[in-house]
C-alpha positions in Angstrom: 6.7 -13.2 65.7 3.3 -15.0 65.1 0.3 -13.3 63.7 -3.0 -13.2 65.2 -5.9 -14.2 62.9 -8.7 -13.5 64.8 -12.1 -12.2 63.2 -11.9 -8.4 63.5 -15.4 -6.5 63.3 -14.9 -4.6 60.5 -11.8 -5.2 58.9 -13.7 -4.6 54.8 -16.2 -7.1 55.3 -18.8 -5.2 54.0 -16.6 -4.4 50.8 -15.7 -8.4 50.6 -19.0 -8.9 50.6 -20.0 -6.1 48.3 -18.0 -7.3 45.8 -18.9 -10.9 45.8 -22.6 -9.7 44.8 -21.1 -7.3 41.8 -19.2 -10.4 41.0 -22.2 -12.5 41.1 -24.5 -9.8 39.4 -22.0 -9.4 36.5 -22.0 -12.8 35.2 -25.4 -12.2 34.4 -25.4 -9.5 32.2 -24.0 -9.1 29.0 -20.8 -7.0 27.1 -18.8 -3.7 28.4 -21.2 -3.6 31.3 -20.3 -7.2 33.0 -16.6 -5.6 32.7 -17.2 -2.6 34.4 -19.2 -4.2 36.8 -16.6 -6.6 37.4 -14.1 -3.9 37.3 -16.0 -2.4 40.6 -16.1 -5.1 42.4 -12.4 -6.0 41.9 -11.6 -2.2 43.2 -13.4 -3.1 46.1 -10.8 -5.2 47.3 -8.5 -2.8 47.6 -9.3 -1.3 50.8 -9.3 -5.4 53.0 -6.3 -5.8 51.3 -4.5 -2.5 52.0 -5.8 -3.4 55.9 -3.5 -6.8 55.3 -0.6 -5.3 54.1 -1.0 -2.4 56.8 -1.1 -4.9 59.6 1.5 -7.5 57.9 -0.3 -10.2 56.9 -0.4 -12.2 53.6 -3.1 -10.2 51.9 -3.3 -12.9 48.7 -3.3 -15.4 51.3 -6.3 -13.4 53.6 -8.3 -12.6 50.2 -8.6 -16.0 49.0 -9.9 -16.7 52.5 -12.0 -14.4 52.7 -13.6 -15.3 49.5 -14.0 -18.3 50.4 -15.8 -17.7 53.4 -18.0 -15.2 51.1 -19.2 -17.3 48.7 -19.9 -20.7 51.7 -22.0 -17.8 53.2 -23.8 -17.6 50.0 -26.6 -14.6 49.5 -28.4 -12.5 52.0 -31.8 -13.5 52.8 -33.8 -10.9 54.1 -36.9 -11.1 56.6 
């Protein structure tokens, strides 16, 4: 049956996005701590891509997109 890709409000945006900062923040600091860092941020996307494999999708597949869309976004500006 086909799949419906629709945006869903929620759906670990927040951690996708939480974890393309820690990402970006840990390739600026040096040793254990850009590991751990990067550790973090990694076990972040665990919960958008246990929401993929829940609903059936291609979470690889979803993550790289989602990525994507992250980083094209770029950083929050605030006012």
């Amino acid at each position: 049956s086909p799949q419906n890709d629709s945006v869903v409000a929620g759906g670990g945006a927040i951690e996708m996005e939480l974890s393309r900062f820690l990402r970006d923040y840990s390739r600026t600091i040096p040793g254990k701590q850009q590991l751990l860092i990067g550790a973090y941020a990694k076990a972040l996307e665990i919960i958008p891509r246990q929401l993929c494999d829940n609903a059936g999708f291609d979470a690889t597949n979803i993550l790289n997109k989602l990525r994507a869309k992250h980083a094209q976004v770029g950083p929050r500006g605030g006012a």
